[in-house]
C-alpha positions in Angstrom: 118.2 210.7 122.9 120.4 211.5 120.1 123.0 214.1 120.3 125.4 215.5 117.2 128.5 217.1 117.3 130.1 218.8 114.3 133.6 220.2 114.3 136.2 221.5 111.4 134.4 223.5 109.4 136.2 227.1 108.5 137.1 229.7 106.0 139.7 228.1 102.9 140.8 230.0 99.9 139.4 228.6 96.5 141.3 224.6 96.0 142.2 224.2 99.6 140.8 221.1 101.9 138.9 221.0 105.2 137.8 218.3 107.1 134.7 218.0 109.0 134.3 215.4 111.8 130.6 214.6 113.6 130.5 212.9 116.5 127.4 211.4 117.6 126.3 210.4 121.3 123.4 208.9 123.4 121.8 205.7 122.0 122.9 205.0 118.6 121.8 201.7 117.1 124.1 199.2 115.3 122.5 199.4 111.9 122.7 203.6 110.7 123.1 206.1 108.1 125.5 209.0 108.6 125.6 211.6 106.2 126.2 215.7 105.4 124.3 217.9 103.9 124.5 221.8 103.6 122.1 224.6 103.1 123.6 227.5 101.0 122.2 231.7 101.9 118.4 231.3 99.9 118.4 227.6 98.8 117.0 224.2 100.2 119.1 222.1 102.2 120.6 219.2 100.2 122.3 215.9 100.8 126.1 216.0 100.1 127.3 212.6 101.3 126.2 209.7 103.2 127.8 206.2 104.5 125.8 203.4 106.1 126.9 201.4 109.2 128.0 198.6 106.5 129.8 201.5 104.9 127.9 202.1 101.5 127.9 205.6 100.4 125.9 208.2 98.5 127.8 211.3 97.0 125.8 214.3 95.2 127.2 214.8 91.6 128.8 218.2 92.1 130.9 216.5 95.3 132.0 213.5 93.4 135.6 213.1 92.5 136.3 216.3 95.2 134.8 214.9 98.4 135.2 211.7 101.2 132.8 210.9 103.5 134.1 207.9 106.1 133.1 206.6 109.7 134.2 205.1 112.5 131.6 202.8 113.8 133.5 202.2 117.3 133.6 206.1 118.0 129.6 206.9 116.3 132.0 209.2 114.0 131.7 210.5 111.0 134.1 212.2 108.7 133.8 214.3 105.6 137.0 215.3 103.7 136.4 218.0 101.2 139.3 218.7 98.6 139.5 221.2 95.5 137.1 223.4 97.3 135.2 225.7 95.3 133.0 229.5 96.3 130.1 227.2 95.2 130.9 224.8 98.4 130.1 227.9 100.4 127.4 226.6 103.4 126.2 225.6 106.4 127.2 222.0 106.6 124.8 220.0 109.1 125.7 215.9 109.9 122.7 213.4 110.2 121.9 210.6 111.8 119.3 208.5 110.6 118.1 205.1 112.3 115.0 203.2 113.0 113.1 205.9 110.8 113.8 209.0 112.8 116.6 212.0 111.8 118.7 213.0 113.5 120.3 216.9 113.5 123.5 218.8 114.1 123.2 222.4 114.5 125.6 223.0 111.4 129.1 224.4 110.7 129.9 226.9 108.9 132.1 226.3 105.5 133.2 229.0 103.6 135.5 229.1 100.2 136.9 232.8 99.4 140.0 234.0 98.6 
């Protein structure tokens, strides 16, 4: 089985960073895609970032230019570094974990952007 692990998430005031980590566990496979997505109070969840093992990423267009995802392949981590934070940002941010077809959950931190 697969286990995930998210950490960092937090209240910031409009423009300030955070920095989410995920740590995954059990039997993870070489060849992977990591990736965050969030689910906002009354809307569907939707992808954010993602990074394969090779380290290819995928960023939604209201991230680019703002966000960072990254991974550590020795430590099954994976990283998101979210700058110039907006009230819009404002969600449950759950990692993934997907390899050899199946998905892989976190159960979610919470982000919020308020001054």
């Amino acid at each position: 089985q697969v286990q995930l692990v998210e950490s960092g998430g937090g209240l910031v005031q409009p423009g300030g960073s955070l920095r989410l980590s995920c740590a995954a566990s059990g039997t993870i496979f070489r060849i992977n895609t990591m990736g965050w997505y969030r689910q906002a109070p009354g809307r569907q969840r939707e992808l954010v970032a993602a990074i394969t093992s090779g380290g290819s990423t995928n960023y939604a267009n209201s991230v680019k230019g703002r966000f960072t995802i990254s991974r550590d392949n020795a430590k099954n981590t994976v990283y998101l570094q979210m700058n110039s934070l907006k009230p819009e940002d404002t969600a449950v941010y759950y990692c993934q974990l997907l390899q050899n077809g199946v998905n892989y959950w976190g159960p979610g931190t919470q982000v919020t952007v308020s001054s």
